[in-house]
C-alpha positions in Angstrom: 80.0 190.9 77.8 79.7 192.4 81.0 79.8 196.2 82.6 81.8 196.4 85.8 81.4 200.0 87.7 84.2 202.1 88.9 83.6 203.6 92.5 82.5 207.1 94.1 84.2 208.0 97.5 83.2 211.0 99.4 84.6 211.6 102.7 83.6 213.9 105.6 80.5 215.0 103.9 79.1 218.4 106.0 76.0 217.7 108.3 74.2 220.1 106.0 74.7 218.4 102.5 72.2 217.0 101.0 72.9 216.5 97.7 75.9 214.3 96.6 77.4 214.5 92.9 79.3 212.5 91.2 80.3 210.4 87.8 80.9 206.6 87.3 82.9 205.0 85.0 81.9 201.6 83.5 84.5 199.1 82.0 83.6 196.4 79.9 84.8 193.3 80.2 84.4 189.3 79.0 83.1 187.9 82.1 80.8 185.9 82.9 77.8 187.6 85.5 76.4 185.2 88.0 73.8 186.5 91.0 71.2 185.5 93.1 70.3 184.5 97.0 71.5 182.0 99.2 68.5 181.0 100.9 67.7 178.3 103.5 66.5 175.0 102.4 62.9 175.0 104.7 61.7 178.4 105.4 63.7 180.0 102.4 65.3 182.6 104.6 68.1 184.7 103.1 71.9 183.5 104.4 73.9 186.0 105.1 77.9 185.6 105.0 77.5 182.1 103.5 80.7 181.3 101.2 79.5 180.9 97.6 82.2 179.4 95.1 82.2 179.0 91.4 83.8 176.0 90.0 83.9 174.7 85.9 83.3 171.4 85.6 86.1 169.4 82.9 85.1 166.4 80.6 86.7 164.0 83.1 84.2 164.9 86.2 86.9 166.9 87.8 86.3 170.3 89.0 88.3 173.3 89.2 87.8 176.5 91.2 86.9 179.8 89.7 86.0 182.3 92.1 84.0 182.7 95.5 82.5 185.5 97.1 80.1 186.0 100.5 76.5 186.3 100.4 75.5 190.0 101.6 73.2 190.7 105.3 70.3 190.1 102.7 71.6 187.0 101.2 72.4 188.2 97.7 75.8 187.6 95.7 77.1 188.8 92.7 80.0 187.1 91.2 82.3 187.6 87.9 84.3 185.0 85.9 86.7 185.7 83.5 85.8 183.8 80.3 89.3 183.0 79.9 89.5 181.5 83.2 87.0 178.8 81.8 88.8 175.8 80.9 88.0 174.6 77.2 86.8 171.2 77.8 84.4 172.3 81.1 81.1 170.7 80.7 79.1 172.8 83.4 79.6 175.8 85.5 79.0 174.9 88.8 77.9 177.0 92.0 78.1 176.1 96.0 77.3 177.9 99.1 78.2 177.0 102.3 77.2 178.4 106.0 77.8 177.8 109.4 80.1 176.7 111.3 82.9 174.3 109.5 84.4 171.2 111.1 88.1 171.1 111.6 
């Protein structure tokens, strides 16, 4: 089980405010909650912007797509699967990044 947060918009705030107020609603749902940083293989630097995709692996070696997402400026991702999404017979949950420049 897993919390997902509603959001808090506040526009044209005055120069003079200092203090900002406001309540969040959490939801939960049957997801599955998968973070962490896409780093560079030597030096371990964070990626930023680097396409990270979820995919279930089935019985038969095949894979199908679940959900992708873009690492943050700092490298970190945060990603939710539905658990219903999950096909029955996956083997393995499965998770690729990729950055740079793609061939055509």
């Amino acid at each position: 089980m897993a919390w997902v947060s509603s959001a808090i918009e506040f526009v044209n705030p005055s120069e003079d405010q200092k203090l900002f107020e406001g309540d969040i609603t959490l939801t939960k749902v049957d997801a599955l909650v998968l973070q962490g940083v896409v780093v560079e293989n030597e030096g371990k630097q964070p990626v930023p912007g680097a396409l990270v995709m979820v995919y279930a692996r089935l019985k038969e070696g095949k894979e199908e797509p679940l959900c992708q997402t873009f690492s943050s400026k700092d490298g970190h991702y945060l990603l939710y699967v539905d658990k219903k999404k999950i096909p029955g017979d996956s083997t393995a949950i499965i998770i690729r990044a990729n950055a740079g420049e793609l061939s055509s």
